[in-house]
C-alpha positions as CSV (number, residue, x, y, z in Angstrom):
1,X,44.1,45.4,-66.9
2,X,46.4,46.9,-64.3
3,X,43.5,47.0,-61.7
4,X,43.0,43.2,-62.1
5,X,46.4,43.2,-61.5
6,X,47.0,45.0,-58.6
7,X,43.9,42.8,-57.2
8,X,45.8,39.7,-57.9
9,X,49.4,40.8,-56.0
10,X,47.0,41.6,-52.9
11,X,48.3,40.0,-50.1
12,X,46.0,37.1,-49.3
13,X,45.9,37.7,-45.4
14,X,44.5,41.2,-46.4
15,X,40.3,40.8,-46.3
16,X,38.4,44.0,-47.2
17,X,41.5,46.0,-46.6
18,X,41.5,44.6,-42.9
19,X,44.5,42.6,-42.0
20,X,43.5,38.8,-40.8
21,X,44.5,37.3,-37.9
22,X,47.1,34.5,-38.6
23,X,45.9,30.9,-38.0
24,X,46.9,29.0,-34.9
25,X,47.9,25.1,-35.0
26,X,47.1,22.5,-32.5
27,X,49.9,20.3,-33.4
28,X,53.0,20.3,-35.4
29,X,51.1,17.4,-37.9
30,X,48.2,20.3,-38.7
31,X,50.8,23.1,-39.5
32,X,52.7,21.1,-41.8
33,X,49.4,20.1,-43.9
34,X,49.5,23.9,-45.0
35,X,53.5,24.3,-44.8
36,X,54.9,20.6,-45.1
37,X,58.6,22.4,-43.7
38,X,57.7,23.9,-41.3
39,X,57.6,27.9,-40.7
40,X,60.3,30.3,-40.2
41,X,60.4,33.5,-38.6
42,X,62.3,35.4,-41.2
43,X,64.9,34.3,-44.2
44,X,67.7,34.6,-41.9
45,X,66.3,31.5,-39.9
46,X,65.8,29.8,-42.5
47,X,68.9,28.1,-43.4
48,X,68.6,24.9,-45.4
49,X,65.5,23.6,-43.6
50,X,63.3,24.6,-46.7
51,X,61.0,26.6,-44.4
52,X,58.4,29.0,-45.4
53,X,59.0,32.3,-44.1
54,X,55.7,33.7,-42.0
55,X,56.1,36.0,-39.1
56,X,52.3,35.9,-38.6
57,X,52.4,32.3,-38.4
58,X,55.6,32.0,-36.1
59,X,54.2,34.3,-33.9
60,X,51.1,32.9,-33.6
61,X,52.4,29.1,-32.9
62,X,55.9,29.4,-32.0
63,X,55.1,29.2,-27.9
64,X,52.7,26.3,-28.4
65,X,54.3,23.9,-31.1
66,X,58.4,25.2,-30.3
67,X,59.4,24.3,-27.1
68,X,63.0,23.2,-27.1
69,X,64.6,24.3,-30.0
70,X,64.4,28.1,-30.2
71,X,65.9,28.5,-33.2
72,X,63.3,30.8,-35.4
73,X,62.1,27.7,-37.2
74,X,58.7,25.3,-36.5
75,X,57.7,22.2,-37.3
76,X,60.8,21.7,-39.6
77,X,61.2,18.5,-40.6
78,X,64.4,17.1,-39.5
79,X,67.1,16.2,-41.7
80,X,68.3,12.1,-42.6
């Protein structure tokens, strides 16, 4: 019971005990099919945008898709 557990709680970017590389975006549309507020590079950056926190993520789009901004958040959606 605990073993099935402990499977569960496994991080998913974990494959066969090898860490997988984080997925990279084309656009700021594609990233927000998987996180539709956009990605933040750690809880403090957050703020009220909503964003999911993933440093994997940030790191491996935040050249490409933020350009102007530079505030630890991509691809957030903007606020009305």
């Amino acid at each position: 019971m605990i073993a099935s557990l402990l499977l569960v709680a496994a991080p998913a970017a974990m494959v066969q005990g090898k860490a997988v590389a984080a997925k990279s975006y084309s656009s700021c549309a594609a990233l927000q099919k998987d996180f539709p507020k956009g990605v933040a590079y750690s809880s403090y950056t957050v703020g009220t945008s909503g964003a999911k926190v993933n440093m994997a993520v940030y790191n491996a789009n935040y050249k490409k898709l933020d350009k102007f901004s530079d505030d630890g958040l991509i691809c957030e959606k903007k606020k009305k």
